[in-house]
N, C-alpha and C positions, 0 to 999 in steps of 0.2 A: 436344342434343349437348353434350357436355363439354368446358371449353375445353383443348384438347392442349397449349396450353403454362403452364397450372397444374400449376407445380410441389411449389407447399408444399401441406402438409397441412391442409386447412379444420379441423381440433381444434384447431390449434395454438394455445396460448395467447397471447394480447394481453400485446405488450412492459409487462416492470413500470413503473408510473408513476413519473416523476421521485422523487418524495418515499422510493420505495422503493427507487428504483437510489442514492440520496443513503443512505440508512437500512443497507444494504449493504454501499458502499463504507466505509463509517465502522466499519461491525464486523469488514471485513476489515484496514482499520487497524489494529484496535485487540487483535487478535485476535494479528496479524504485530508488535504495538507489544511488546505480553506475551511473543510469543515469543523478540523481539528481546532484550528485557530482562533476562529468563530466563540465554539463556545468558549476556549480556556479565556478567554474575554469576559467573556459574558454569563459564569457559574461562579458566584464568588466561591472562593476557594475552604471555606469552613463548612459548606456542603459536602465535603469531600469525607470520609472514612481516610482514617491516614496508610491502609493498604489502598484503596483506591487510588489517592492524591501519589503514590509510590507509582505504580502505573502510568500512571498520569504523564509525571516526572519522566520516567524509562521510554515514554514514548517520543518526548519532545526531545530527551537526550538525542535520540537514536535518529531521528528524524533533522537534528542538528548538523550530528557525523555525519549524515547522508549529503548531505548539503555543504559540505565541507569536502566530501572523498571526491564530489561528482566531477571533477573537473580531471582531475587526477585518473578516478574509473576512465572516462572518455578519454585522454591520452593515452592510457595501456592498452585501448584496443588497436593502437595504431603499430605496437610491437605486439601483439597477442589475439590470436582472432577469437581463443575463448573467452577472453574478458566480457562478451556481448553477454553468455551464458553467465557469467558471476555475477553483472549490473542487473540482468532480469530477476534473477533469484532474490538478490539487494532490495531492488523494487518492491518483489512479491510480499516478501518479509518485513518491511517497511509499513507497507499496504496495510498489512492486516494488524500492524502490531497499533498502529493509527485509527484503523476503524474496529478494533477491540476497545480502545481508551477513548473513542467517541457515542462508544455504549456505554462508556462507566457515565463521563459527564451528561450524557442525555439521561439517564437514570437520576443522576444527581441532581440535578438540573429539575425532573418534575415530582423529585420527591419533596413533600411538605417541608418545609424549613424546621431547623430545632432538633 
């Protein structure tokens, strides 16, 4: 008899291994880093609303330190095995705070000038 309360699907693939959800998050950094960059290039900057352009700023700060801790992150996991857990989270929050201020500049960006 079948168990009635299996829900998931017996195919489903086995969660990717740490090293690959690590492998991942680093390329959607870096992918949201380029994007990032791209435009802060390419939107000149009086398009900006100056809460926006604040944003903007806090992104690239942030995005800075991360680039600054990384080398440091990666050495503390060598005395600390939860470090791997603090760098993904780091990641995560990074991620989004980068592809929220690549919504402000593409809005900026196709709004009419003036």
């Amino acid at each position: 008899m079948s168990d009635p309360f299996h829900i998931l699907d017996g195919d489903m693939d086995a969660p990717p291994a740490f090293e690959e959800a690590v492998r991942e998050a680093v390329a959607r950094l870096d992918e949201t880093a380029a994007r990032f960059e791209a435009l802060q290039s390419g939107v000149p900057a009086e398009r900006y609303t100056d809460e926006e352009w604040r944003v903007i700023e806090g992104a690239a700060a942030e995005l800075e330190e991360a680039v600054e801790r990384a080398e440091e992150s990666y050495v503390a996991v060598l005395y600390d095995s939860h470090a791997w857990y603090r760098i993904m989270e780091s990641l995560q929050r990074i991620t989004l705070r980068l592809q929220s201020a690549v919504g402000i500049m593409e809005r900026a960006r196709d709004r009419a000038p003036g």
